[in-house]
VOPAGU-2260 file (C-alpha; in pm, 1 decimal, decimal comma):
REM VOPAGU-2260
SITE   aa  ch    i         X         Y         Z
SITE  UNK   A    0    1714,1   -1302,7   -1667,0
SITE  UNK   A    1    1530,4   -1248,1   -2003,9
SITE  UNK   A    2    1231,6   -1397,0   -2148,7
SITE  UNK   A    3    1412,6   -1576,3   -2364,8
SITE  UNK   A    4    1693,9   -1771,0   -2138,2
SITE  UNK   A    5    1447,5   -1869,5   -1944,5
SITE  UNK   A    6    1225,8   -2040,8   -2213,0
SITE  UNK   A    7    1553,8   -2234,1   -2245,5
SITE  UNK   A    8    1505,5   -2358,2   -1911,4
SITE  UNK   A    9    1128,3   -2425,0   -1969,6
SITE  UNK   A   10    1179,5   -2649,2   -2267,3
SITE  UNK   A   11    1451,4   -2838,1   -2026,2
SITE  UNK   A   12    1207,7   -2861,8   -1777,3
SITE  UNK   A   13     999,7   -3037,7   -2041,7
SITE  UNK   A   14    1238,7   -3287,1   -2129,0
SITE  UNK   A   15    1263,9   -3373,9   -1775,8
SITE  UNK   A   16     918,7   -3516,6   -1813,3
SITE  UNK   A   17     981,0   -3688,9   -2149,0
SITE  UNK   A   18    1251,8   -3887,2   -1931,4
SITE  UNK   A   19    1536,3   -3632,2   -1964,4
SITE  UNK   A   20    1537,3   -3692,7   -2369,8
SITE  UNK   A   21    1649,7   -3319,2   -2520,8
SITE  UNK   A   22    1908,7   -3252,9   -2192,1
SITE  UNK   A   23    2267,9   -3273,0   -2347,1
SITE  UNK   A   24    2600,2   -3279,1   -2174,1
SITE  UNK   A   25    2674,6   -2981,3   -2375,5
SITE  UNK   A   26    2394,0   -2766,2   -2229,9
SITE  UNK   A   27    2455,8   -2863,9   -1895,6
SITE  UNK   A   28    2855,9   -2764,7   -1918,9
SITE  UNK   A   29    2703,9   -2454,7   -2064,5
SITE  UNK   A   30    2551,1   -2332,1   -1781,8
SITE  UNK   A   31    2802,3   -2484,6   -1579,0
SITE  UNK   A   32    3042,9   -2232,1   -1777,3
SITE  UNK   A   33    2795,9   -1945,3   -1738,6
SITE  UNK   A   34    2774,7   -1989,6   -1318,9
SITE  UNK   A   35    3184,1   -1967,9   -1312,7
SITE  UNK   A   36    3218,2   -1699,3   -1512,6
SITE  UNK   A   37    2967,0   -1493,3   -1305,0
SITE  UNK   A   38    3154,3   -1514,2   -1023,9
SITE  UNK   A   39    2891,0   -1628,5    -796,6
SITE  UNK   A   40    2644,0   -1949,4    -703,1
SITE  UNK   A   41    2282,0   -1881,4    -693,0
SITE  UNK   A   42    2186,6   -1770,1    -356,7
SITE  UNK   A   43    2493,9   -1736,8    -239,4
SITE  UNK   A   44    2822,6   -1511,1    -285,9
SITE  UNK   A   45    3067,7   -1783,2    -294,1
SITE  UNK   A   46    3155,5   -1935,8    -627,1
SITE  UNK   A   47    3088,5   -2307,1    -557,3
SITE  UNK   A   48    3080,3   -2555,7    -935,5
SITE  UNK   A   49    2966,1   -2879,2    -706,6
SITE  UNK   A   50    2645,3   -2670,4    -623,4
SITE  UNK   A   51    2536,5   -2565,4    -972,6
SITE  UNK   A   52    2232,9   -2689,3   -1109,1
SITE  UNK   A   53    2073,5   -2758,3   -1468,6
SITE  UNK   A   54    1881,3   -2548,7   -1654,7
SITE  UNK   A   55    1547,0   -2448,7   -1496,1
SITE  UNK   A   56    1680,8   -2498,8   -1123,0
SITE  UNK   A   57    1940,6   -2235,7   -1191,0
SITE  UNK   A   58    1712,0   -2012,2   -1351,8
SITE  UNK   A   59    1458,9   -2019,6   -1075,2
SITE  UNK   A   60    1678,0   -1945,7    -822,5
SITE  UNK   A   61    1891,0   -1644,1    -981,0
SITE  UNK   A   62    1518,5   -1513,2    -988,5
SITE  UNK   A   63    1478,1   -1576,5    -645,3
SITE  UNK   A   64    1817,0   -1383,8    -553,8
SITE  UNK   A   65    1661,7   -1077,8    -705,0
SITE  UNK   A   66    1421,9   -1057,0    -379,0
SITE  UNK   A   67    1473,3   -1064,2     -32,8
SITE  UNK   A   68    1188,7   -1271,9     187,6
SITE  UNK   A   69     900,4    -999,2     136,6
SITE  UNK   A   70     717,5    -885,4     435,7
SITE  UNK   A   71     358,5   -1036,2     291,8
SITE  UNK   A   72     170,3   -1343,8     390,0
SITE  UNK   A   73     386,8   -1646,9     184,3
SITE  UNK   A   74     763,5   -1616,7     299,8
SITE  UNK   A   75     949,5   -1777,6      35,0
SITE  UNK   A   76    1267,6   -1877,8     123,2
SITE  UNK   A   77    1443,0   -1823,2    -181,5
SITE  UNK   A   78    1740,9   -2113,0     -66,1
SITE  UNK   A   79    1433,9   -2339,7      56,6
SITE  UNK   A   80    1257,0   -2298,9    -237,0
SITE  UNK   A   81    1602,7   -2373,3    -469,1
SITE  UNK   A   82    1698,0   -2686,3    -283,5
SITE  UNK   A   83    1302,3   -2816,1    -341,0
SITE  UNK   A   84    1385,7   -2778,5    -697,7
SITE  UNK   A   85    1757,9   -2888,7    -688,9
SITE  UNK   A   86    1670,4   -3223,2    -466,2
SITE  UNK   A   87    1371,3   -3297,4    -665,9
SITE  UNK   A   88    1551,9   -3271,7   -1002,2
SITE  UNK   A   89    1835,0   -3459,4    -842,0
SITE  UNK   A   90    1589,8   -3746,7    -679,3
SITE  UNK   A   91    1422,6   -3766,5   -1067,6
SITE  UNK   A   92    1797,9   -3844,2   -1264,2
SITE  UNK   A   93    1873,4   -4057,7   -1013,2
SITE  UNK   A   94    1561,2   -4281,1   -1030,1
SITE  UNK   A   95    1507,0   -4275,0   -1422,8
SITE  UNK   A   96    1230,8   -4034,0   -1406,4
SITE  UNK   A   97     963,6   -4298,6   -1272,2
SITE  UNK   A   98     591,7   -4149,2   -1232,1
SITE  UNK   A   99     665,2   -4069,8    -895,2
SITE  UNK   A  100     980,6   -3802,0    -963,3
SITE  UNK   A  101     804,4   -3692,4   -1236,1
SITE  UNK   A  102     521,9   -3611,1    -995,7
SITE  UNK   A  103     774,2   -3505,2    -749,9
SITE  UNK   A  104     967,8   -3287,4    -968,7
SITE  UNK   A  105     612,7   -3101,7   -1024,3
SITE  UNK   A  106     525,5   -3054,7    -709,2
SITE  UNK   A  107     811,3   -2823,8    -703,9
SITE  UNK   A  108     755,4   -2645,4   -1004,0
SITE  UNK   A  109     401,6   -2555,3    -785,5
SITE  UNK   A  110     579,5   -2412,0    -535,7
SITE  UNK   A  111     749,4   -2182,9    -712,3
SITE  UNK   A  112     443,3   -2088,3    -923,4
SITE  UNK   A  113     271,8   -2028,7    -596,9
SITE  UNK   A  114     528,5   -1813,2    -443,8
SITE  UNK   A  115     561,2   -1572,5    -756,1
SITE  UNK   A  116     189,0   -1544,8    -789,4
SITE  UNK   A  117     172,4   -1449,9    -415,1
SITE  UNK   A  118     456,2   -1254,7    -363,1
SITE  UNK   A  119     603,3   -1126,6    -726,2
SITE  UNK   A  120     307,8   -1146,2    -949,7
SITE  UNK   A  121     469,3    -852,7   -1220,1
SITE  UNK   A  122     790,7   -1048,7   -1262,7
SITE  UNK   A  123     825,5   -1186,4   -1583,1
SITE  UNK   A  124     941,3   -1526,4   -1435,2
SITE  UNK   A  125     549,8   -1546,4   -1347,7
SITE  UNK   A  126     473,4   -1600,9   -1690,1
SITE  UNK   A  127     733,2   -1853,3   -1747,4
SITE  UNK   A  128     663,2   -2053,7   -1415,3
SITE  UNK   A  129     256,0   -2024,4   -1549,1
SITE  UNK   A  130     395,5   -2181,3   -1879,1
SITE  UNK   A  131     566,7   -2454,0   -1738,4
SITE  UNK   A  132     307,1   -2489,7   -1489,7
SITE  UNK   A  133      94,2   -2555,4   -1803,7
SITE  UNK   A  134     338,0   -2770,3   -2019,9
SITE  UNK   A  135     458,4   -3013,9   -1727,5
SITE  UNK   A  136      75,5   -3051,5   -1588,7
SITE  UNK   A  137     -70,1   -3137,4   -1890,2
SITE  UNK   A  138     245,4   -3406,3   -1955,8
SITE  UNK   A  139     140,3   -3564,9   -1644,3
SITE  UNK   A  140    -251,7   -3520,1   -1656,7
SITE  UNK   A  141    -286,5   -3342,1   -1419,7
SITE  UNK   A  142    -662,6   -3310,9   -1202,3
SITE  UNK   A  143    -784,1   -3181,7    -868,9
SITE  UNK   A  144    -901,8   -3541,2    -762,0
SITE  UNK   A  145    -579,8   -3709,8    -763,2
SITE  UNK   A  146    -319,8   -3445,5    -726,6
SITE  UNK   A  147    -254,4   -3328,8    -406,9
SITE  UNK   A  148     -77,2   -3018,8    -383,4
SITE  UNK   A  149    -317,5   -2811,4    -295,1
SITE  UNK   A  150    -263,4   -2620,8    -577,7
SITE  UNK   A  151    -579,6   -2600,5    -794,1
SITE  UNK   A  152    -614,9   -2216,4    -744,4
SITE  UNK   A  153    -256,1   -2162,3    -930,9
SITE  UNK   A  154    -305,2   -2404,3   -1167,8
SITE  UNK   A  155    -637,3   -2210,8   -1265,6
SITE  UNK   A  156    -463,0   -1902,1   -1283,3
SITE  UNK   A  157    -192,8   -2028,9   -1519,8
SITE  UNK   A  158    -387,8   -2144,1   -1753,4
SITE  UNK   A  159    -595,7   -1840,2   -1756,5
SITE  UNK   A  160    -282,7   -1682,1   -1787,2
SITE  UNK   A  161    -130,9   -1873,4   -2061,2
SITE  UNK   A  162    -485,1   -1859,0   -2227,1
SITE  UNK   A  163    -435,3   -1414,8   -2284,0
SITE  UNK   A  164     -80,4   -1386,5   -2330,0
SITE  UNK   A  165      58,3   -1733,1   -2505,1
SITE  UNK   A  166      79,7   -1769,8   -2895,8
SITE  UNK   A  167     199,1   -2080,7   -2899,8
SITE  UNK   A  168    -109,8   -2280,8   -3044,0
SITE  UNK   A  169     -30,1   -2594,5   -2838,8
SITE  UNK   A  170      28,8   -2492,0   -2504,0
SITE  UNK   A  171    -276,7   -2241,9   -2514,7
SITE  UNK   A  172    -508,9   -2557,9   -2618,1
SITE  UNK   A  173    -276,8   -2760,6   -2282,0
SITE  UNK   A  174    -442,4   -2464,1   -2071,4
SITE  UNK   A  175    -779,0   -2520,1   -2197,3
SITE  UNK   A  176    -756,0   -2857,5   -2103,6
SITE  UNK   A  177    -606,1   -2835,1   -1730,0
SITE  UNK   A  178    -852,0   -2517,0   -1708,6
SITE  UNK   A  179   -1155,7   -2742,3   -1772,8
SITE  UNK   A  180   -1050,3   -2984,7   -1461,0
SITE  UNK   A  181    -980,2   -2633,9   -1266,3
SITE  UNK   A  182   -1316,4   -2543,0   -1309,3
SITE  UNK   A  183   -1477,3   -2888,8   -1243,5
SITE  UNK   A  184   -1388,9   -2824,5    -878,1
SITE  UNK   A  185   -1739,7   -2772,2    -797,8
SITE  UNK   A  186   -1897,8   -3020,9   -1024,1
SITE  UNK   A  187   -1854,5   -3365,9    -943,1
SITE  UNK   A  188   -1974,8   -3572,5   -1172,1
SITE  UNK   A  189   -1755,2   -3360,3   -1405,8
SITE  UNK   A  190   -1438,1   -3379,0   -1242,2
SITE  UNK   A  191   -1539,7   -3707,9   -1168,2
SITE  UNK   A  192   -1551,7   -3822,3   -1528,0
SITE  UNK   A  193   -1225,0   -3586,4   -1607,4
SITE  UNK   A  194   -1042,9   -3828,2   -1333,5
SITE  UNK   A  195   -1114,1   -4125,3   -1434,7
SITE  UNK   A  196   -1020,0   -4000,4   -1816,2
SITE  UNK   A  197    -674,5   -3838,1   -1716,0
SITE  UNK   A  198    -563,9   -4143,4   -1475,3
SITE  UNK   A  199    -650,9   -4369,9   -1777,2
SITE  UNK   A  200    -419,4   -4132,6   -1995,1
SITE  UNK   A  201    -129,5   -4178,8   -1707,1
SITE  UNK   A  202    -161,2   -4505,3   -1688,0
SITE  UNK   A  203     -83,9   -4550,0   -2053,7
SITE  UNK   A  204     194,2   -4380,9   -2031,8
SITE  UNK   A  205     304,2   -4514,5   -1755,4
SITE  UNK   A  206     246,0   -4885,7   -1783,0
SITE  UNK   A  207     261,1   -5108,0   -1538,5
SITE  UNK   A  208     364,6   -4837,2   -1300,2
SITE  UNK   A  209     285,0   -4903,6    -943,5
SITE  UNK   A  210     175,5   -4519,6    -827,0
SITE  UNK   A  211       7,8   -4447,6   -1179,7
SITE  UNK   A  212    -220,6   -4791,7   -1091,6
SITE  UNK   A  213    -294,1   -4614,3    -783,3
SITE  UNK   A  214    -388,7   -4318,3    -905,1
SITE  UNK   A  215    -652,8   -4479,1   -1149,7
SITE  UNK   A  216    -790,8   -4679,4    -867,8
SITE  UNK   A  217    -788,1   -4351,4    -625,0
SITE  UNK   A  218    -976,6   -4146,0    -914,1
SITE  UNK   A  219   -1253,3   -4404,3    -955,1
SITE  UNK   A  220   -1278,2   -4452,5    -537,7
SITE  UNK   A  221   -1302,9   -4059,8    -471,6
SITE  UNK   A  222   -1550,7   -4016,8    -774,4
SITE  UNK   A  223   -1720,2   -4267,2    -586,8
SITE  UNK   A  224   -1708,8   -4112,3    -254,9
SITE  UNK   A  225   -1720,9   -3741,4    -414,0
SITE  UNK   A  226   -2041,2   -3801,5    -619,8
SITE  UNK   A  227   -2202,6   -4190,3    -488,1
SITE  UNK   A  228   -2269,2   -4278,5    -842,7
SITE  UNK   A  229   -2214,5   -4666,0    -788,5
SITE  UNK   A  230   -2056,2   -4749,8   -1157,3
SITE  UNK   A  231   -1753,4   -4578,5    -986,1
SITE  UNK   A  232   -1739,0   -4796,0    -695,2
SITE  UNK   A  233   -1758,1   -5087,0    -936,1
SITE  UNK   A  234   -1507,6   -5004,7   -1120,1
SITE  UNK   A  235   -1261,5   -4940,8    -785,8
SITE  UNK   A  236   -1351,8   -5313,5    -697,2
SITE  UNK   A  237   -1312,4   -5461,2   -1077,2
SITE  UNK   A  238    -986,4   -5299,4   -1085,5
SITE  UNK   A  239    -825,7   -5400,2    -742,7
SITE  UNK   A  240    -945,8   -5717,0    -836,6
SITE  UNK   A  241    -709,0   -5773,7   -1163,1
SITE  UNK   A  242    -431,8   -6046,8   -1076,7
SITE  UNK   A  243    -197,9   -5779,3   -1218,2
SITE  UNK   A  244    -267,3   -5506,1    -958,5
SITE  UNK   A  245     -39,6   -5426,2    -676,9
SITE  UNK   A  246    -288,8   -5469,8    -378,6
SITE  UNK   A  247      44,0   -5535,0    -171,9
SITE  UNK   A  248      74,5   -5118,7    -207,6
SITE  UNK   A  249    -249,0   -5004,6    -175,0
SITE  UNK   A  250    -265,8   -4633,8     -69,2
SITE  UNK   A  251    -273,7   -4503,6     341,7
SITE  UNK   A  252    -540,8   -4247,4     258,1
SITE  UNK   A  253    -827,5   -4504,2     129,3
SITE  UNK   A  254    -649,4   -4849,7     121,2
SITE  UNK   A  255    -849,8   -4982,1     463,0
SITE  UNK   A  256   -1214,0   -4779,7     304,8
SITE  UNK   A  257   -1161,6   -5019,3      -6,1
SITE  UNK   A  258   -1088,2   -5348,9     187,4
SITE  UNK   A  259   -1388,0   -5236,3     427,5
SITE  UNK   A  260   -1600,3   -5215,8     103,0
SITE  UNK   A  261   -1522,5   -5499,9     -28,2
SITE  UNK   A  262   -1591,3   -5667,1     255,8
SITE  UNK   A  263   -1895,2   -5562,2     300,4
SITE  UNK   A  264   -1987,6   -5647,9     -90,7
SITE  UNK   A  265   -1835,7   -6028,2     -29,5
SITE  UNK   A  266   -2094,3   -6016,9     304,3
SITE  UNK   A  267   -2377,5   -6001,7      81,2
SITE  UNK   A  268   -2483,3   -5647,1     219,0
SITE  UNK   A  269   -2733,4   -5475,2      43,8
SITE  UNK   A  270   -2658,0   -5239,5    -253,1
SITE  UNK   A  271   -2405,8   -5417,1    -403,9
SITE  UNK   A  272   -2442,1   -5597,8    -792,7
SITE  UNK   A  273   -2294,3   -5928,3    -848,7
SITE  UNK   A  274   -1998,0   -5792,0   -1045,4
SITE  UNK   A  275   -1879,8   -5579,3    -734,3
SITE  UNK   A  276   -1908,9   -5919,9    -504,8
SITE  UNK   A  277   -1767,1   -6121,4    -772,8
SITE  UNK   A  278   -1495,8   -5847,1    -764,2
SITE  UNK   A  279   -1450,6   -5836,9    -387,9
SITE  UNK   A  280   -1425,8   -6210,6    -335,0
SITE  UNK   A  281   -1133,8   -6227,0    -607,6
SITE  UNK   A  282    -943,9   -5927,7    -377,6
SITE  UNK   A  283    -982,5   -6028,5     -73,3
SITE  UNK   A  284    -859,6   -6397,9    -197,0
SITE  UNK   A  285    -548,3   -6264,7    -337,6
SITE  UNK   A  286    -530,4   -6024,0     -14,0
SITE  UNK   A  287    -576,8   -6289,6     224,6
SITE  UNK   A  288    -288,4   -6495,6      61,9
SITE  UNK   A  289     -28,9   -6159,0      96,4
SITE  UNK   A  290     -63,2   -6203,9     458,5
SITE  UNK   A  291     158,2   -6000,3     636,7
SITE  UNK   A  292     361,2   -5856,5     332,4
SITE  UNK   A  293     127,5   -5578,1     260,4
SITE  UNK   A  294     310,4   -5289,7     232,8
SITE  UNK   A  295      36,4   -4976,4     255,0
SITE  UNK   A  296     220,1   -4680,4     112,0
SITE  UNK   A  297      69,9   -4338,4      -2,4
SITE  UNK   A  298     116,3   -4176,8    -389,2
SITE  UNK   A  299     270,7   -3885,4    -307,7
SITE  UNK   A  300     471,1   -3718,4    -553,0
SITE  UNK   A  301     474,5   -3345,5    -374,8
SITE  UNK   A  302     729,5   -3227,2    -108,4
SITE  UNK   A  303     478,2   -3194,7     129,5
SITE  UNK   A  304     781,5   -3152,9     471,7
SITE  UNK   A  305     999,6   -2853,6     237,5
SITE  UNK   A  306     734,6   -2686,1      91,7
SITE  UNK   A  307     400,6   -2673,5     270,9
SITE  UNK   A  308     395,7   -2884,2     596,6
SITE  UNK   A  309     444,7   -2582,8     806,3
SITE  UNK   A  310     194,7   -2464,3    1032,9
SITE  UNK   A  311     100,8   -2137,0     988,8
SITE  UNK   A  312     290,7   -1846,3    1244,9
SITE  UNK   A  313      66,7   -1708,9    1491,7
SITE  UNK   A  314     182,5   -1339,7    1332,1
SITE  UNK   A  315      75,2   -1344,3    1011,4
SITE  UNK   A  316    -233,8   -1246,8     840,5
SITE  UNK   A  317    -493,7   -1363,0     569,6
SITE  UNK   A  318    -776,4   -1202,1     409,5
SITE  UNK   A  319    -932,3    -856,9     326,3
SITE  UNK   A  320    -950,4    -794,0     718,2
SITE  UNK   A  321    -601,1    -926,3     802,1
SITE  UNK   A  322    -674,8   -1143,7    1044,2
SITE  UNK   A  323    -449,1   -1430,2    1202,2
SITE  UNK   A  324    -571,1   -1794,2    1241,6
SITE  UNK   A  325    -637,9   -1691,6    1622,3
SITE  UNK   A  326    -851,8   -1446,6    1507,0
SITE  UNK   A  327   -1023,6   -1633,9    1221,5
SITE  UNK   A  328   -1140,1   -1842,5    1518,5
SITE  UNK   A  329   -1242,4   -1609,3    1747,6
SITE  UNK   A  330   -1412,4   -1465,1    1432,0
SITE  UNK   A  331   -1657,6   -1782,6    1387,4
SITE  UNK   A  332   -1757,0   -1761,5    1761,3
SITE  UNK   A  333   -1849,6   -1389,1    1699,8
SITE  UNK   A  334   -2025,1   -1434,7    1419,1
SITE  UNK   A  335   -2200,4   -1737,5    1532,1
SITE  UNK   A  336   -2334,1   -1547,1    1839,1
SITE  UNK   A  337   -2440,1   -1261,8    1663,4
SITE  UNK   A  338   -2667,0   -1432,3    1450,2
SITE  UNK   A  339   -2808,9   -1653,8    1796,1
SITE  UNK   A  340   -2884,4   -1259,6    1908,8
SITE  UNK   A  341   -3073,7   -1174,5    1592,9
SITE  UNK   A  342   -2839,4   -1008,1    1408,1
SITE  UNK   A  343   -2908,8   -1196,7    1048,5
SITE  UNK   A  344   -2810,2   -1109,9     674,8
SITE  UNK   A  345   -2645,2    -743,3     841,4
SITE  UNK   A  346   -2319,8    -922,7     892,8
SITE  UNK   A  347   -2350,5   -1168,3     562,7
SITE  UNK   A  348   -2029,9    -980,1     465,0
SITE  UNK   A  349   -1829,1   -1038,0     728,5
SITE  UNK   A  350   -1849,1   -1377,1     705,2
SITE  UNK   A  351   -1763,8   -1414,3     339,7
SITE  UNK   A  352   -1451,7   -1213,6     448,9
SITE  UNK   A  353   -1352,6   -1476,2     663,0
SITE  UNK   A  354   -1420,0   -1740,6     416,8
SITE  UNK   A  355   -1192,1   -1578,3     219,7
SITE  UNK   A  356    -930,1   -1540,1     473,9
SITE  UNK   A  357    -934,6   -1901,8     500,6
SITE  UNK   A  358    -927,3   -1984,3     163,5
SITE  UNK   A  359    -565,4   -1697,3     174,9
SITE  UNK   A  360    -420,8   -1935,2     445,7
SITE  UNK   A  361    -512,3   -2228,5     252,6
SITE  UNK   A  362    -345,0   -2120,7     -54,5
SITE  UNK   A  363     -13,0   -2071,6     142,7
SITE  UNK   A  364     -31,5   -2322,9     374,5
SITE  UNK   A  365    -274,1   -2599,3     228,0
SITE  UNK   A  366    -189,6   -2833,3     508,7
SITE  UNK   A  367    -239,5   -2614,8     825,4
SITE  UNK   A  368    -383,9   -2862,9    1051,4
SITE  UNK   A  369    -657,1   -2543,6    1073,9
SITE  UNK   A  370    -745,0   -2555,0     761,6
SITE  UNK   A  371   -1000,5   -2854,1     753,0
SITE  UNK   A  372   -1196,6   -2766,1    1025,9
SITE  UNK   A  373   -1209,9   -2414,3     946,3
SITE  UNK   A  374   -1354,4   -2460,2     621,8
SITE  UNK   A  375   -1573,3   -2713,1     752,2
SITE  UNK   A  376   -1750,8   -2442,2    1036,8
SITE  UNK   A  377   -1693,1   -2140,9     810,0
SITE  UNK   A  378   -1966,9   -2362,0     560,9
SITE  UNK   A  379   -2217,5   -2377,6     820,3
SITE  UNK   A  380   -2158,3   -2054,5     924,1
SITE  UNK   A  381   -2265,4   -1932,5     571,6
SITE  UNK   A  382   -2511,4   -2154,7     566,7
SITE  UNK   A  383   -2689,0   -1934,8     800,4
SITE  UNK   A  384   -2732,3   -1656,8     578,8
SITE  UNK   A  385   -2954,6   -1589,6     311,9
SITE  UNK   A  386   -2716,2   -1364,0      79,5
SITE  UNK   A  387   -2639,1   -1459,7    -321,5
SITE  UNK   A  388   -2241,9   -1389,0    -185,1
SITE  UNK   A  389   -2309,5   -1629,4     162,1
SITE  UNK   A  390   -2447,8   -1903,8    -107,5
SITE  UNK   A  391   -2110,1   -1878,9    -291,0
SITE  UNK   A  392   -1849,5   -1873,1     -75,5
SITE  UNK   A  393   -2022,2   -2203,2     113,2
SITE  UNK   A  394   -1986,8   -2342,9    -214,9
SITE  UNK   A  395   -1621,0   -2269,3    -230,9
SITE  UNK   A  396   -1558,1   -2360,4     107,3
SITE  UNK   A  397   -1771,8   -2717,6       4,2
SITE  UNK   A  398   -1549,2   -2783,4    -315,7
SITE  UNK   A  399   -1180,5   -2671,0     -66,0
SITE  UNK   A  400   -1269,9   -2947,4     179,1
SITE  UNK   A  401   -1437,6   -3207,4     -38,6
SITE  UNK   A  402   -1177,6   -3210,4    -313,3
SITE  UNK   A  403    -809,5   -3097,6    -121,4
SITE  UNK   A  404    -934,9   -3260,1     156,1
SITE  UNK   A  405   -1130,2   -3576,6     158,3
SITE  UNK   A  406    -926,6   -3755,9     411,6
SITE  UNK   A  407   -1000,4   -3499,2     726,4
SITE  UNK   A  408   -1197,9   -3586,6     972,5
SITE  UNK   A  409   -1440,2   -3302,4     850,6
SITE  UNK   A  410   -1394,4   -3410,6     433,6
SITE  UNK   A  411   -1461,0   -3790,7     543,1
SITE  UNK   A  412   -1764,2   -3696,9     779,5
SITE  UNK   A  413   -1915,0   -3432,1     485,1
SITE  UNK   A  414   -1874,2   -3639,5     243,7
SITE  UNK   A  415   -2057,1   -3927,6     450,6
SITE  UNK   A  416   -2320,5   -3728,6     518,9
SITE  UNK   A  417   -2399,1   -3654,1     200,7
């Protein structure tokens, strides 16, 4: 697969966004030409025409084909990884391209960014999957706050990427851009202004759009939550309280915190200005007359169950030292006990070791049940030392579980305690 033939599949990949605008029947019989000519369907040896797929679906998986499932910590499934892409493409065409295949369709563009940085970081499909990474991401506005496919760390290292080896004016200013929110991860009143700005930018484009109101009401609540700066919380309530907005589908993950809140604001409990009471009382009006239709449903454009659900395998290993999850636990209680016995700054290094163990099993498997409260007892753990390196891998283990995930039991009870 050259350079070149697979740019072809970038700039289709592009149109997807756009609504599927630059695809043509031509190109797609094209391709459809080149598969039965070749005498075989990605992935498999059997020639089959009902199973080939457009532009950069194909082109993804003939990379994958090149590669057998390497013996290294992400197994990529090169068929698991091809159907993602094929059923998300699929699920987009069929629905129009709303917001939510668009972010759906992304989500497995991630995935495959994510497995070639891990596993195949010389191909040159890296490069391509870091340009489209770029190009589609900054299409949809993409940030840390809202997105959630654990995916920050790739994103950052596409742009950075894109940034050295691009010359294409455009897309290197598009990394700039999505490397700014990257890099916000650990400044919240930052990303919390860059969330508010890129939902804003969705929603435009995506007017009227159920999911893309959501996601400008979720930026505003976690900047809220993320940095307690109350002009954020006022501006959750003032918009959930517009006659236009589709309280009928507020989100699972902080629907019931925002009806709490604004309960509390229409009780007259302290903190809250008259606008945000105002605001409340004109929600939970409209709420109260929904009744029983309320439909709570979650924006979630990624393919969480195909691509990343899994629990990590009790036989594999993350980090410097290799360790399993097993053994990142038993690793806290040593560590823990050591320092009860006196043991101090001496073993500072082994515990930034295991920080960044975690942080190798979150970037393959960012929802490992594990994860969470991992990060949440490696941060005290560090928190124990006195070491420059201690101080910044709490920090990193602060931003993982603050930003990827605010809705754990550890996230909500940090973040409420701060």
């Amino acid at each position: 697969m050259t350079a070149a033939s697979f740019r072809a599949k970038v700039d289709h990949g592009s149109a997807a966004i756009r609504g599927l605008n630059g695809v043509t029947r031509e190109r797609s019989e094209t391709l459809h030409r080149q598969s039965e000519r070749s005498g075989a369907h990605p992935c498999h040896p059997e020639r089959s025409a009902k199973r080939v797929v457009e532009g950069l679906l194909l082109a993804i998986a003939l990379a994958f084909c090149a590669y057998a499932p390497a013996q290294a910590t992400l197994q990529a499934d090169p068929a698991v990884l091809y159907a993602q892409m094929k059923d998300a493409y699929a699920k987009g065409t069929a629905d129009h391209w709303a917001y939510r295949d668009q972010l759906y369709y992304y989500a497995s563009i991630l995935a495959a960014g994510r497995a070639y940085s891990l596993q195949h970081p010389d191909d040159p499909a890296y490069g391509e999957l870091a340009n489209l990474t770029i190009q589609i991401g900054a299409a949809l506005h993409y940030n840390p706050l809202t997105n959630h496919d654990g995916a920050t760390w790739w994103v950052r290292e596409a742009a950075v990427y894109v940034q050295k080896n691009s010359t294409d004016t455009a897309l290197i200013a598009q990394a700039g851009v999505m490397l700014s929110r990257a890099n916000a991860y650990d400044d919240p009143a930052q990303l919390a202004a860059y969330a508010d700005e890129d939902a804003s930018a969705t929603l435009k484009q995506f007017p009227h759009d159920t999911d893309a109101m959501n996601t400008q009401l979720e930026a505003d609540w976690r900047s809220w939550i993320l940095t307690k700066d109350p002009k954020w919380r006022a501006l959750a309530l003032q918009r959930m309280s517009q006659p236009y907005f589709p309280i009928a589908n507020l989100p699972t993950t902080f629907g019931e915190d925002l009806i709490t809140t604004a309960r509390s604001a229409n009780a007259n409990v302290d903190g809250y200005s008259d606008a945000e009471k105002a605001n409340s009382a004109a929600f939970l009006k409209r709420l109260e007359k929904l009744g029983n239709l309320r439909v709570i449903a979650s924006v979630n454009g990624q393919s969480h169950a195909g691509q990343m659900g899994t629990l990590a395998p009790a036989d594999e290993y993350f980090g410097p030292l290799q360790v399993s999850v097993l053994g990142m636990r038993n690793q806290l209680d040593r560590l823990n006990k050591l320092l009860d016995l006196g043991w101090g700054d001496r073993i500072s290094g082994d515990a930034v070791n295991l920080e960044i163990a975690i942080d190798d099993l979150h970037k393959v498997y960012p929802r490992d049940r594990d994860v969470p409260p991992m990060l949440a007892k490696v941060y005290a753990l560090l928190g124990r030392f006195g070491t420059p390196a201690a101080r910044d891998a709490a920090a990193q283990a602060k931003s993982m579980l603050i930003v990827e995930y605010p809705d754990s039991p550890q996230g909500r009870e940090f973040l409420q305690s701060t």
